[in-house]
N, C-alpha and C positions, 0 to 999 in steps of 0.2 A: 458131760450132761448138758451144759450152757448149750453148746452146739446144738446136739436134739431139739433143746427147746425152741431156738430160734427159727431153725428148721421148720418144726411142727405149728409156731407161731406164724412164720410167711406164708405155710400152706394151708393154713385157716384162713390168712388176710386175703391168696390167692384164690380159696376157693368162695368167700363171700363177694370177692368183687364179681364173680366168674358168674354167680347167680344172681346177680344185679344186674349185671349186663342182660342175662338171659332173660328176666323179668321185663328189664326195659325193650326189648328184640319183639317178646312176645306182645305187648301190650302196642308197639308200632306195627305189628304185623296185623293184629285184631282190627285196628284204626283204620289201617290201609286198605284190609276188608271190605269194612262196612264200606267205605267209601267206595269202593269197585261197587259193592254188588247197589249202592244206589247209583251208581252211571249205568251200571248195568240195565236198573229198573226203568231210567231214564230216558232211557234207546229201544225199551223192548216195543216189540210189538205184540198190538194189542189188539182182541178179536172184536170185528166190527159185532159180533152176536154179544159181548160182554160188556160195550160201550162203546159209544160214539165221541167223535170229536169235540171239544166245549167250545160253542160258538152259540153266543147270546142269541134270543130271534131276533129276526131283521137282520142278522147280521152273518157272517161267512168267515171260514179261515182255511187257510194251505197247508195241507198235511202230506206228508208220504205215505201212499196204500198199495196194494195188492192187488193186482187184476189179473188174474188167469196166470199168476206165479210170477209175474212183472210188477217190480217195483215204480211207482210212476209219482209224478209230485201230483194232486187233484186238490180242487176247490171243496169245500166239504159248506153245503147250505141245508141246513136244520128244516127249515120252512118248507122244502119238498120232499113230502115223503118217500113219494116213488123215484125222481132220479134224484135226488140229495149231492151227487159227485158231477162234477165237470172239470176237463181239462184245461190246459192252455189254449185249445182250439175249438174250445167253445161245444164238443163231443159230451155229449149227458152220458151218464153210466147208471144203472138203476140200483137199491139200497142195496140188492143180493148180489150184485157182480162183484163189490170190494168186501173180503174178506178180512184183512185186516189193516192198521193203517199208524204211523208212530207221529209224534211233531213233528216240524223239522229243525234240525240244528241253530244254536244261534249263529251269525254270521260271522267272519273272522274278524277280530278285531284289530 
């Protein structure tokens, strides 16, 4: 009977550590989650009809947009409302051409 017990007592011990584990698994998987789906949130693109770039007036910033299904880096200036976007080459693009548009990455460090 000693035996049984010891038995039945390791298989208790084995299975509360077994759902410890699993507790701890589940709770770093939720973590790892959230954290995806905020780099997720981080990268997405976003539609120029739902909001624009945050650049104080007077002032400008470099975003990545969408023009005709091409990803392209653009200037993004609040102050004109009709072409608002210009490239590296000095090309205006008007509010309804960029569709949508994300930050750009920080740089490698």
């Amino acid at each position: 009977m000693s035996d049984m017990n010891n038995w039945a007592d390791k298989m208790e011990h084995d299975l509360a550590h077994a759902n410890e584990r699993a507790r701890d698994a589940e709770h770093k998987a939720h973590a790892l989650q959230t954290e995806l789906d905020a780099l997720k949130a981080a990268h997405a693109w976003i539609k120029t009809s739902e909001r624009m770039p945050d650049a104080a007036d007077g002032s400008c910033c470099d975003v990545l947009a969408i023009i005709d299904g091409t990803a392209i880096v653009l200037n993004y200036t609040p102050d004109d409302s009709v072409h608002p976007w210009a490239d590296e080459f000095s090309n205006i693009y008007r509010a309804d051409e960029v569709t949508h548009w994300q930050p750009l990455p920080e740089p490698p460090k």
